[in-house]
N, CA, C and O atoms as a Maestro MAE file, in Angstrom:
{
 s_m_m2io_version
 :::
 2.0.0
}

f_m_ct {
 s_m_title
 :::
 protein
 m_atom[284] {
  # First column is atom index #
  i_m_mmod_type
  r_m_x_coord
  r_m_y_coord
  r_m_z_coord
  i_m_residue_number
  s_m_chain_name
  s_m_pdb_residue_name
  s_m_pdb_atom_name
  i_m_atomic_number
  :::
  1 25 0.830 -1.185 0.000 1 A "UNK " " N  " 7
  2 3 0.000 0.000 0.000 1 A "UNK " " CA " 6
  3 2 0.871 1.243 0.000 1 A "UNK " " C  " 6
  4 15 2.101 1.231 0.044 1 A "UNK " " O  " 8
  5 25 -0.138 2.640 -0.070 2 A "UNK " " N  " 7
  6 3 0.904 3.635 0.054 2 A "UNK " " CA " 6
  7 2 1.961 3.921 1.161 2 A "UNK " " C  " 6
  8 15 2.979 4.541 0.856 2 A "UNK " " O  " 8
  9 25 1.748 3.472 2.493 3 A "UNK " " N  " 7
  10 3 2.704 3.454 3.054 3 A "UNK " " CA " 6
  11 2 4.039 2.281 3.627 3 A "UNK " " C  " 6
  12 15 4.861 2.398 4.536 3 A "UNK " " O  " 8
  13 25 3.785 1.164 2.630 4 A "UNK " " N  " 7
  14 3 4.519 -0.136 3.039 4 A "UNK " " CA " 6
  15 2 4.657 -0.507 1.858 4 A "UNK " " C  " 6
  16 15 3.791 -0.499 0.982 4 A "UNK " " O  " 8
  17 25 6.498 -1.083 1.723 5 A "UNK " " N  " 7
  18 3 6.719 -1.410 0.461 5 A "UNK " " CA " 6
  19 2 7.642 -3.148 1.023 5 A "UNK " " C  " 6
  20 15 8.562 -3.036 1.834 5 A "UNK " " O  " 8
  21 25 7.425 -3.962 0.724 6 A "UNK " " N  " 7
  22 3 8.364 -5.050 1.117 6 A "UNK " " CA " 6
  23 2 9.053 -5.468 -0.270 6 A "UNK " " C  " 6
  24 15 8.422 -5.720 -1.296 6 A "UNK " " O  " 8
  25 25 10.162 -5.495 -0.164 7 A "UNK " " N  " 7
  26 3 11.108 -6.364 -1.065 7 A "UNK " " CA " 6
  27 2 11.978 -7.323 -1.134 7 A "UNK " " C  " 6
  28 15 12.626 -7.203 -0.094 7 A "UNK " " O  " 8
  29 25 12.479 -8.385 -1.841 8 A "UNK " " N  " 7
  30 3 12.973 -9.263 -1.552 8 A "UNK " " CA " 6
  31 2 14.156 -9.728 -2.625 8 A "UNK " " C  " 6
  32 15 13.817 -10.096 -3.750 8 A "UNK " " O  " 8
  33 25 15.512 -9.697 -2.248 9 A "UNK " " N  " 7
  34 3 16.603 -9.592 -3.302 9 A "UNK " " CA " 6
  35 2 17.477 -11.120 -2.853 9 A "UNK " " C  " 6
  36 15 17.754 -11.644 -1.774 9 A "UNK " " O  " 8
  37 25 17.646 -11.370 -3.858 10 A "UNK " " N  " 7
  38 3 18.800 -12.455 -4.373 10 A "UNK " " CA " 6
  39 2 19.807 -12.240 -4.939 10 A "UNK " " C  " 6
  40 15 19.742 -11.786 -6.082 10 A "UNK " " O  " 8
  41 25 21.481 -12.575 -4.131 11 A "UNK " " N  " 7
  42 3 22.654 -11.677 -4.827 11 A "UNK " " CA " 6
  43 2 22.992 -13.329 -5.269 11 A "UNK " " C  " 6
  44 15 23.081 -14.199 -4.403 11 A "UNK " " O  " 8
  45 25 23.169 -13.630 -6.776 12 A "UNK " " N  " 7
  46 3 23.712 -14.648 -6.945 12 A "UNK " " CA " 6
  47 2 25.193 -14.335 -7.369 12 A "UNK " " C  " 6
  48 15 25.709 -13.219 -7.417 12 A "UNK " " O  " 8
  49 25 25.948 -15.911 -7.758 13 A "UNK " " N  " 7
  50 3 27.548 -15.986 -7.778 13 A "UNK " " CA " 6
  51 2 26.987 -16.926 -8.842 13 A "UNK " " C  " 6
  52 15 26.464 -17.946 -8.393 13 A "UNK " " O  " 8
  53 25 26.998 -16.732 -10.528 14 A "UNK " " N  " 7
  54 3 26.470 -17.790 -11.491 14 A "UNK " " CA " 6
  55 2 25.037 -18.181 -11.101 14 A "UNK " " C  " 6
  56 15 24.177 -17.339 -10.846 14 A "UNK " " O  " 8
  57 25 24.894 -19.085 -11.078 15 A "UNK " " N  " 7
  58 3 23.429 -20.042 -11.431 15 A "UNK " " CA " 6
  59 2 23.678 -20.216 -9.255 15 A "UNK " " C  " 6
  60 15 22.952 -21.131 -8.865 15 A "UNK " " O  " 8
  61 25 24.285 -19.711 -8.350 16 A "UNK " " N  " 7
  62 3 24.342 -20.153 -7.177 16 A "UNK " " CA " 6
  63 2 23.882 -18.599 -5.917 16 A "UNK " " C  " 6
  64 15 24.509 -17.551 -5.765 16 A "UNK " " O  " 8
  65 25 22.875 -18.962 -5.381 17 A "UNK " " N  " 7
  66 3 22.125 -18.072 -4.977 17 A "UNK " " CA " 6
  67 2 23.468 -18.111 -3.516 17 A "UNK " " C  " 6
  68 15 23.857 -19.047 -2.818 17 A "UNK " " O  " 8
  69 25 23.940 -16.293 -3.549 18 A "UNK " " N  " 7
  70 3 24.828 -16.874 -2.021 18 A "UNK " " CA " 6
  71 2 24.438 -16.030 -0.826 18 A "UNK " " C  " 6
  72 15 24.852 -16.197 0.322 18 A "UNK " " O  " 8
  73 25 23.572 -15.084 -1.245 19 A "UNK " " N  " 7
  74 3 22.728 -13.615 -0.852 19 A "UNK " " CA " 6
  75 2 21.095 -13.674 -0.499 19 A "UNK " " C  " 6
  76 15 20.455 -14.322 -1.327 19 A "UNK " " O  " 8
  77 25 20.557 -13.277 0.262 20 A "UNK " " N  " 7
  78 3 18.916 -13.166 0.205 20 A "UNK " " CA " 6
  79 2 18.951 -11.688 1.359 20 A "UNK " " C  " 6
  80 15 19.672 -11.478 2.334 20 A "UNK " " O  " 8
  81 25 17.922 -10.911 0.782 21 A "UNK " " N  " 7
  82 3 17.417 -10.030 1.971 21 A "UNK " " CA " 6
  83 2 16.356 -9.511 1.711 21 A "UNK " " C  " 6
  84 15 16.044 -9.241 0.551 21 A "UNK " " O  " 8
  85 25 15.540 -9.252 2.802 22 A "UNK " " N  " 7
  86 3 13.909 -9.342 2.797 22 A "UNK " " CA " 6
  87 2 13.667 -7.694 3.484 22 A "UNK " " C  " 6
  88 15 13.896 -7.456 4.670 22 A "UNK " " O  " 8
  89 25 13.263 -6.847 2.683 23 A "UNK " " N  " 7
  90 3 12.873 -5.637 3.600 23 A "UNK " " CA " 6
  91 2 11.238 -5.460 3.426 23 A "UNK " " C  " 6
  92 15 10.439 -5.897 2.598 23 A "UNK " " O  " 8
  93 25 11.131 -4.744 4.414 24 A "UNK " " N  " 7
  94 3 10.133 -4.266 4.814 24 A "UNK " " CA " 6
  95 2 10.086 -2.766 5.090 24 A "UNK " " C  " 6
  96 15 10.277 -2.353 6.234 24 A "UNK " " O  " 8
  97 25 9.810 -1.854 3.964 25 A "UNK " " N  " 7
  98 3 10.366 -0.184 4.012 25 A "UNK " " CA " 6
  99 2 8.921 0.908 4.090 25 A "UNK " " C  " 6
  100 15 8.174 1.238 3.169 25 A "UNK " " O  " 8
  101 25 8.883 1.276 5.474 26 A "UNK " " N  " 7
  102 3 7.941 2.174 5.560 26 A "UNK " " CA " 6
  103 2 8.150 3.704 5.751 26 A "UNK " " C  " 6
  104 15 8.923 4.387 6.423 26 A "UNK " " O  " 8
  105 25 7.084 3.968 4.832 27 A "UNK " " N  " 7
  106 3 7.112 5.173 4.600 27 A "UNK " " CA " 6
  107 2 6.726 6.317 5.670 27 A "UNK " " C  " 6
  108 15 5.524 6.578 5.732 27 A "UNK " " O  " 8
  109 25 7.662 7.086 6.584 28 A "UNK " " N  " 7
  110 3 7.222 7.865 7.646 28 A "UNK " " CA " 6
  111 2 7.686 9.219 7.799 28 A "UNK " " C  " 6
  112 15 8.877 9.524 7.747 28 A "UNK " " O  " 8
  113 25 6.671 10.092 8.002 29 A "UNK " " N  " 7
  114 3 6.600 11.380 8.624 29 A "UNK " " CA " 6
  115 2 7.414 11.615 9.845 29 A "UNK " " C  " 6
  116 15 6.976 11.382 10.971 29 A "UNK " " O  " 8
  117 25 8.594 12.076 9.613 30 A "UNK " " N  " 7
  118 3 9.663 12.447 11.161 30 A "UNK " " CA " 6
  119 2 8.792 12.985 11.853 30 A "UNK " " C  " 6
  120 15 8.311 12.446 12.850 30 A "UNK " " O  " 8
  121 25 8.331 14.598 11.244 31 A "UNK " " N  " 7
  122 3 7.476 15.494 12.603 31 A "UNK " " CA " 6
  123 2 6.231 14.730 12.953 31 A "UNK " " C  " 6
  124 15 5.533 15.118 13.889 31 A "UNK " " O  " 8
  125 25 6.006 13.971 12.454 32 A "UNK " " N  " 7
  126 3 4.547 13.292 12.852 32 A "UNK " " CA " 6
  127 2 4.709 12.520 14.139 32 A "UNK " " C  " 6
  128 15 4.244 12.568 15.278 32 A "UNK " " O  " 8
  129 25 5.875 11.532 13.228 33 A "UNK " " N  " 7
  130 3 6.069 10.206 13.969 33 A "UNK " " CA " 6
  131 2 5.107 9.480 13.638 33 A "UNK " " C  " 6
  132 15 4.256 9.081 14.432 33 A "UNK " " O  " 8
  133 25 5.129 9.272 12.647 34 A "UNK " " N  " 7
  134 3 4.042 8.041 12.230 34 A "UNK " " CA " 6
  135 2 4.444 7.591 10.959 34 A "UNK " " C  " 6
  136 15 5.325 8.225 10.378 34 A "UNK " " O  " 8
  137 25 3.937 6.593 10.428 35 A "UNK " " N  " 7
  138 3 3.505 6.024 9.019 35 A "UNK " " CA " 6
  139 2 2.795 7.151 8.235 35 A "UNK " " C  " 6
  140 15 1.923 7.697 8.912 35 A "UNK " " O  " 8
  141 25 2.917 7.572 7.168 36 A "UNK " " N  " 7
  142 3 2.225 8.157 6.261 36 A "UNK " " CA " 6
  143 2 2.019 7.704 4.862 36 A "UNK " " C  " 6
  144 15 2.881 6.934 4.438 36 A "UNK " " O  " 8
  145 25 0.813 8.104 3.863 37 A "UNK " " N  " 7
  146 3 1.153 7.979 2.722 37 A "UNK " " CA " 6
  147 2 2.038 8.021 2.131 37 A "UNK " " C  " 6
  148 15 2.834 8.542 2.912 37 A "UNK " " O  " 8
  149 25 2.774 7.765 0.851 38 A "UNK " " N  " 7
  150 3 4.037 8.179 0.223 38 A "UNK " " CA " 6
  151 2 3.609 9.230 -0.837 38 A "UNK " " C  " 6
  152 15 2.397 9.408 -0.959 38 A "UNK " " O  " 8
  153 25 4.362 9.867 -1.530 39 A "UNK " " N  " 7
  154 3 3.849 11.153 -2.370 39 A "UNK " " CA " 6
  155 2 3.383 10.776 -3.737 39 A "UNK " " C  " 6
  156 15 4.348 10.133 -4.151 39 A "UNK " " O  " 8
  157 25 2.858 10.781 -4.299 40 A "UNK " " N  " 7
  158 3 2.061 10.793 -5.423 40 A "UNK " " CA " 6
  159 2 3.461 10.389 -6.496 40 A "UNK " " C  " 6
  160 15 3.312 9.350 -7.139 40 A "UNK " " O  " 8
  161 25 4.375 10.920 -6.641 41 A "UNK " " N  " 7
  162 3 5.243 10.729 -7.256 41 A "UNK " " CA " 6
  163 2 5.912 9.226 -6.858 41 A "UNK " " C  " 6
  164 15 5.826 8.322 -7.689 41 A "UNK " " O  " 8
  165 25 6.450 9.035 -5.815 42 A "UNK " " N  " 7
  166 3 7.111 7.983 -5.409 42 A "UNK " " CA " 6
  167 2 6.013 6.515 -5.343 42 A "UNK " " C  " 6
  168 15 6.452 5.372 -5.472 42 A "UNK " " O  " 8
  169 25 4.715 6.802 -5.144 43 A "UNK " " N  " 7
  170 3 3.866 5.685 -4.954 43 A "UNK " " CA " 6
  171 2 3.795 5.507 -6.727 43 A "UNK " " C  " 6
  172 15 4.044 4.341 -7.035 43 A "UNK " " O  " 8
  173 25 3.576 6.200 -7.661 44 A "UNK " " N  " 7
  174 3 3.542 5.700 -8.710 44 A "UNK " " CA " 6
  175 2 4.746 4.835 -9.448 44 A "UNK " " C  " 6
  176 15 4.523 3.932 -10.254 44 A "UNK " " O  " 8
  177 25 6.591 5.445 -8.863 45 A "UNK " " N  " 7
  178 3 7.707 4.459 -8.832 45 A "UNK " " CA " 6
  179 2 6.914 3.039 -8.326 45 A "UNK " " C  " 6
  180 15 6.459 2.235 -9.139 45 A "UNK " " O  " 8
  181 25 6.833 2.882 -7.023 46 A "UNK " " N  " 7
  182 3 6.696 1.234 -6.441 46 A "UNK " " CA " 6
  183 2 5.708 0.901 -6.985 46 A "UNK " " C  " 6
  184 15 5.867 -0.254 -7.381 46 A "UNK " " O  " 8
  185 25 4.045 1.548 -7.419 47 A "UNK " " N  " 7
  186 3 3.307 1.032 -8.035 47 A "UNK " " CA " 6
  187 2 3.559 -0.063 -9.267 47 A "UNK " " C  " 6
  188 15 3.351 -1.262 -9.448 47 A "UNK " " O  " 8
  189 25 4.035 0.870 -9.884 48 A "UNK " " N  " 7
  190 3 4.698 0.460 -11.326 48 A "UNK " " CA " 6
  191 2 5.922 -0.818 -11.271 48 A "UNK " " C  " 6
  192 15 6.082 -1.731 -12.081 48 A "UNK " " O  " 8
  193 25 6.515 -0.587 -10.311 49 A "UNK " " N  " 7
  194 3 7.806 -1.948 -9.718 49 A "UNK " " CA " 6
  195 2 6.562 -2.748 -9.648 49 A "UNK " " C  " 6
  196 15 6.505 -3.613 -10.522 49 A "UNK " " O  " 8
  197 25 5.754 -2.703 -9.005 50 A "UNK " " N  " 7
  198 3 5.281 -4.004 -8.089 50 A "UNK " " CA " 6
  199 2 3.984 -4.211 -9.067 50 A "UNK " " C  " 6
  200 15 3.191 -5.122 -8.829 50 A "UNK " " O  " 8
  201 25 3.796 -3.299 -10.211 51 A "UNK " " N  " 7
  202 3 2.152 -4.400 -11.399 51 A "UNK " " CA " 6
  203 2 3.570 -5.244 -12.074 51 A "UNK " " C  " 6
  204 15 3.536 -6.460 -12.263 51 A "UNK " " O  " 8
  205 25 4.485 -4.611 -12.314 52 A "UNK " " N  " 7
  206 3 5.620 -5.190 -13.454 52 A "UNK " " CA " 6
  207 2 5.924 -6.401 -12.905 52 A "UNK " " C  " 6
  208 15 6.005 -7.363 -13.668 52 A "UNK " " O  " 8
  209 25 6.178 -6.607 -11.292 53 A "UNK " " N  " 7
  210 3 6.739 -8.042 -10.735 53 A "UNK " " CA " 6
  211 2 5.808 -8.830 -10.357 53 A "UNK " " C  " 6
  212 15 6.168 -9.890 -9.845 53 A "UNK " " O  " 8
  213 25 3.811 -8.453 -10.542 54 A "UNK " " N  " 7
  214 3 2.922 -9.149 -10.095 54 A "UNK " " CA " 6
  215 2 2.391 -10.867 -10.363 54 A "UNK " " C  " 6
  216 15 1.667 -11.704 -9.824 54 A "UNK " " O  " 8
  217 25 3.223 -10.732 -11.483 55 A "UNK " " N  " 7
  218 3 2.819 -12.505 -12.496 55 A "UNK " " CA " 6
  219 2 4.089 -12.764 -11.967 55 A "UNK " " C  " 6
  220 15 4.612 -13.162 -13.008 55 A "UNK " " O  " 8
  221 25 4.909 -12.831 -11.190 56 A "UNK " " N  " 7
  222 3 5.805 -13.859 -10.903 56 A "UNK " " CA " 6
  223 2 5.600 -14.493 -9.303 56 A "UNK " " C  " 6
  224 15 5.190 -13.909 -8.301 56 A "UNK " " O  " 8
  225 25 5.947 -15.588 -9.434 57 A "UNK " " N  " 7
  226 3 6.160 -16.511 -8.096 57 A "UNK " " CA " 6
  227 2 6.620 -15.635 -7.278 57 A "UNK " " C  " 6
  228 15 7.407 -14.714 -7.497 57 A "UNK " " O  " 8
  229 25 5.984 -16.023 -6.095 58 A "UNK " " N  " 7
  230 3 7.255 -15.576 -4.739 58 A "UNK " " CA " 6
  231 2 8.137 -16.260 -4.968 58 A "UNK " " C  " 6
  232 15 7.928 -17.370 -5.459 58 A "UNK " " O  " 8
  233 25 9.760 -15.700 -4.610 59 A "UNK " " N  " 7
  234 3 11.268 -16.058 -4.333 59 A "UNK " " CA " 6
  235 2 10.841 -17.363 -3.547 59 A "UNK " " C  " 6
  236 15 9.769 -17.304 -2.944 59 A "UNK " " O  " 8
  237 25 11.467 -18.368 -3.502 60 A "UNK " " N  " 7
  238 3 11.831 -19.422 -2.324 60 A "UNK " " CA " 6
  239 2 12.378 -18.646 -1.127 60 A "UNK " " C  " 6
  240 15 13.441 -18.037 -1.249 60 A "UNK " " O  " 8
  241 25 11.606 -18.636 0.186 61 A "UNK " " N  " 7
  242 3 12.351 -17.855 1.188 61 A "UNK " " CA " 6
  243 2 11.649 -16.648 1.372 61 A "UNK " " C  " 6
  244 15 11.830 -15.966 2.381 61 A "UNK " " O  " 8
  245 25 10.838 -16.317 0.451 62 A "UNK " " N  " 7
  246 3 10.216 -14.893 0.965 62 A "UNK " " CA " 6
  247 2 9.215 -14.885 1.249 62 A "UNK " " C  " 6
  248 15 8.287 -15.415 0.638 62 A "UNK " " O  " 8
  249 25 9.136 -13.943 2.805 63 A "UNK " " N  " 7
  250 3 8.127 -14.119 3.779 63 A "UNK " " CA " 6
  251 2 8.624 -14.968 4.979 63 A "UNK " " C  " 6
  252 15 7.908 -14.983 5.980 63 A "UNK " " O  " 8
  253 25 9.572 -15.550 4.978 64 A "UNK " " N  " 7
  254 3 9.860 -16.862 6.420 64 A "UNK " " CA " 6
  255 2 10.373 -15.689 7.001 64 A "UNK " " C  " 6
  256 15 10.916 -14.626 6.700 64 A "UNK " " O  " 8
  257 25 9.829 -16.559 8.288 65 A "UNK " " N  " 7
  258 3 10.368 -15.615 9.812 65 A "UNK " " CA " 6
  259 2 11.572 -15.933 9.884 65 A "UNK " " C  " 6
  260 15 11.915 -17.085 9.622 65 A "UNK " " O  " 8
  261 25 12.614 -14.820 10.316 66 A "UNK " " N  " 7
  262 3 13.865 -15.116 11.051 66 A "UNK " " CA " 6
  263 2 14.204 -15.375 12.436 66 A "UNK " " C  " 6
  264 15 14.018 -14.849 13.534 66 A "UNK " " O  " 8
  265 25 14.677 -16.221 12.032 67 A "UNK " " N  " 7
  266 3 14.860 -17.096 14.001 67 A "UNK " " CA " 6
  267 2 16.669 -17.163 14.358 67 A "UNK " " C  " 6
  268 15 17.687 -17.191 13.666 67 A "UNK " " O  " 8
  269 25 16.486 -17.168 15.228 68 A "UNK " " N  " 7
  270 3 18.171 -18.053 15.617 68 A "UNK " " CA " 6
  271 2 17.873 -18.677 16.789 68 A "UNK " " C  " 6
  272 15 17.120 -18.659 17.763 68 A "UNK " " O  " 8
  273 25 19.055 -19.401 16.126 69 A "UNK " " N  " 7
  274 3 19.263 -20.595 17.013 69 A "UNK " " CA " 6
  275 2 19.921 -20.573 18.586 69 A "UNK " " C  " 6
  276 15 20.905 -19.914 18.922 69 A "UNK " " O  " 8
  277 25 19.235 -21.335 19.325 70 A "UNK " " N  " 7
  278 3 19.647 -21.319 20.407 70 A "UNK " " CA " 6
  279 2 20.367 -22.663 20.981 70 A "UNK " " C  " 6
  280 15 19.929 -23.789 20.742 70 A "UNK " " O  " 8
  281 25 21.447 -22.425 21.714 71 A "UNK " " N  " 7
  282 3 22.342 -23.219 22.090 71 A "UNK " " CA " 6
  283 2 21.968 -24.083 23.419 71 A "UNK " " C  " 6
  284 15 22.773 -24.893 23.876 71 A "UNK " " O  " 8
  :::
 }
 m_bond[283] {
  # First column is bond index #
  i_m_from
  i_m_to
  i_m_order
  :::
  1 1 2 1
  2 2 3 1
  3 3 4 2
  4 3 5 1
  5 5 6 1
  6 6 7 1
  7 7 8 2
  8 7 9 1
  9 9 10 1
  10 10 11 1
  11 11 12 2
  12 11 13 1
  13 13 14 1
  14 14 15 1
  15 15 16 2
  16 15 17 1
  17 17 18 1
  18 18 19 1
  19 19 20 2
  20 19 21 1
  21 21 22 1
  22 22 23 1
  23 23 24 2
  24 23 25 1
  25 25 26 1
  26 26 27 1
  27 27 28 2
  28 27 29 1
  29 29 30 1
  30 30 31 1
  31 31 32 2
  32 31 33 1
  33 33 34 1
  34 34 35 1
  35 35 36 2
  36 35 37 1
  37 37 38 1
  38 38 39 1
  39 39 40 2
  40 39 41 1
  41 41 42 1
  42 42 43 1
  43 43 44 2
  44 43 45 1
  45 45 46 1
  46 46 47 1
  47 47 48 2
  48 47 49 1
  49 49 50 1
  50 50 51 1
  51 51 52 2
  52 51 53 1
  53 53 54 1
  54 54 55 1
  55 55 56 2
  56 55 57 1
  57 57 58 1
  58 58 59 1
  59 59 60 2
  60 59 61 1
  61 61 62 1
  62 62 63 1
  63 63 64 2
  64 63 65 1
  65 65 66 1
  66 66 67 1
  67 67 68 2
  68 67 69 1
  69 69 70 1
  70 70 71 1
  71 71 72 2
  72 71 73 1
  73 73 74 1
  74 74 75 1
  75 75 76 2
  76 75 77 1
  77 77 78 1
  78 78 79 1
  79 79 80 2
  80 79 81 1
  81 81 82 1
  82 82 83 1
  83 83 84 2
  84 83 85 1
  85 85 86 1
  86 86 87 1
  87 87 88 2
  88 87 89 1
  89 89 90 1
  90 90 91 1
  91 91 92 2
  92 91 93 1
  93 93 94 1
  94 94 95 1
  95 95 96 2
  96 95 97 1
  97 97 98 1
  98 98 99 1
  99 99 100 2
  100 99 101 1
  101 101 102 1
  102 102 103 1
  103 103 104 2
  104 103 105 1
  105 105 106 1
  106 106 107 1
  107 107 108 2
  108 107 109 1
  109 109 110 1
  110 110 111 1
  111 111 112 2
  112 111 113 1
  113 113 114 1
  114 114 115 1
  115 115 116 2
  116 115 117 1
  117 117 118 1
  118 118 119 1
  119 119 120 2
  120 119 121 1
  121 121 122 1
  122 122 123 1
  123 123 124 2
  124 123 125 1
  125 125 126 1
  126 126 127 1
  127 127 128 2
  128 127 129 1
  129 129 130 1
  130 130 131 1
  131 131 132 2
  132 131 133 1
  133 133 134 1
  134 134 135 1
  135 135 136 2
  136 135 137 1
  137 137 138 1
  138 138 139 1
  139 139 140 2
  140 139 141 1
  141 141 142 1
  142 142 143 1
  143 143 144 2
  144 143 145 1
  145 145 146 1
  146 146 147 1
  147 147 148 2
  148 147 149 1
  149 149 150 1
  150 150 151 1
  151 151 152 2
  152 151 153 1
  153 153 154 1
  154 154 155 1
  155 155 156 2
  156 155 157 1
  157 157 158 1
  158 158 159 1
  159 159 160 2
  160 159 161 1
  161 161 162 1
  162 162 163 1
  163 163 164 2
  164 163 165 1
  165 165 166 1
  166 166 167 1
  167 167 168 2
  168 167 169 1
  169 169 170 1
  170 170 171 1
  171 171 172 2
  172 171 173 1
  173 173 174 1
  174 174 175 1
  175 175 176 2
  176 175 177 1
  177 177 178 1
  178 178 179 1
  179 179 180 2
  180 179 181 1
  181 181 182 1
  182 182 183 1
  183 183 184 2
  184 183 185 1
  185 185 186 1
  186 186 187 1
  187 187 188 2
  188 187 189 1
  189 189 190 1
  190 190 191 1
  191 191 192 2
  192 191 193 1
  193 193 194 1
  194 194 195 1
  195 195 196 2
  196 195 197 1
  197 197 198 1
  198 198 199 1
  199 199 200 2
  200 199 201 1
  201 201 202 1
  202 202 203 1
  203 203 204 2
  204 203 205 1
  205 205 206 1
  206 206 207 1
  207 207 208 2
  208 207 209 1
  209 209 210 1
  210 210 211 1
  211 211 212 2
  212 211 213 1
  213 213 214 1
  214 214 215 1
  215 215 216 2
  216 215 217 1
  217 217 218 1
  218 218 219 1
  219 219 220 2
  220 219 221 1
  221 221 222 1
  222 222 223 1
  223 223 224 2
  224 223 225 1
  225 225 226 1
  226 226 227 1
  227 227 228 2
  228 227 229 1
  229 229 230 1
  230 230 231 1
  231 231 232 2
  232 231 233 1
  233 233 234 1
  234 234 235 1
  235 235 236 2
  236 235 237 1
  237 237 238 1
  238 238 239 1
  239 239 240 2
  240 239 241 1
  241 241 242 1
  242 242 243 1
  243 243 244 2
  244 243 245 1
  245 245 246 1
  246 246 247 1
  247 247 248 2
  248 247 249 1
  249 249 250 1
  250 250 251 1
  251 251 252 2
  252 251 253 1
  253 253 254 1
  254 254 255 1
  255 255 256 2
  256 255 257 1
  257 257 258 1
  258 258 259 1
  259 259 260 2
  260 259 261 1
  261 261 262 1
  262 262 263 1
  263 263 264 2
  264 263 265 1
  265 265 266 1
  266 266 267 1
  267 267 268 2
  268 267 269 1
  269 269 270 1
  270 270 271 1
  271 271 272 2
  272 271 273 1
  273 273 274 1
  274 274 275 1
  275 275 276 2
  276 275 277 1
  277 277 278 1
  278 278 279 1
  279 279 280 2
  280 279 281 1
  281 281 282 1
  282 282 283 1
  283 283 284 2
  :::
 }
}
């Protein structure tokens, strides 16, 4: 939506995936302190990213929770 953009990148080495990172980038008003819309200009950038990447699969891996392990 206008104020939440998530993305999800794969740095490969050839045909060998050795990279993954998953953001989650919200759009916020400092003096507010809050979440806000994004500007008319910039929501039409991610709009346009995200009809262009809509017919593809999710990545393998995107969306899983990050955990660690405990000893």
């Amino acid at each position: 939506d206008e104020k939440r953009f998530r993305s999800f990148v794969r740095i490969m080495k050839g045909d060998t995936c050795v990279a993954t990172v998953e953001q989650l980038c919200l759009h916020v008003d400092m003096k507010a302190g809050k979440t806000v819309p994004a500007s008319a200009e910039v929501w039409r950038n991610l709009e346009a990213l995200a009809k262009a990447h809509a017919g593809l699969a999710l990545p393998e891996g995107a969306g899983r929770a990050i955990g660690q392990a405990r000893a």
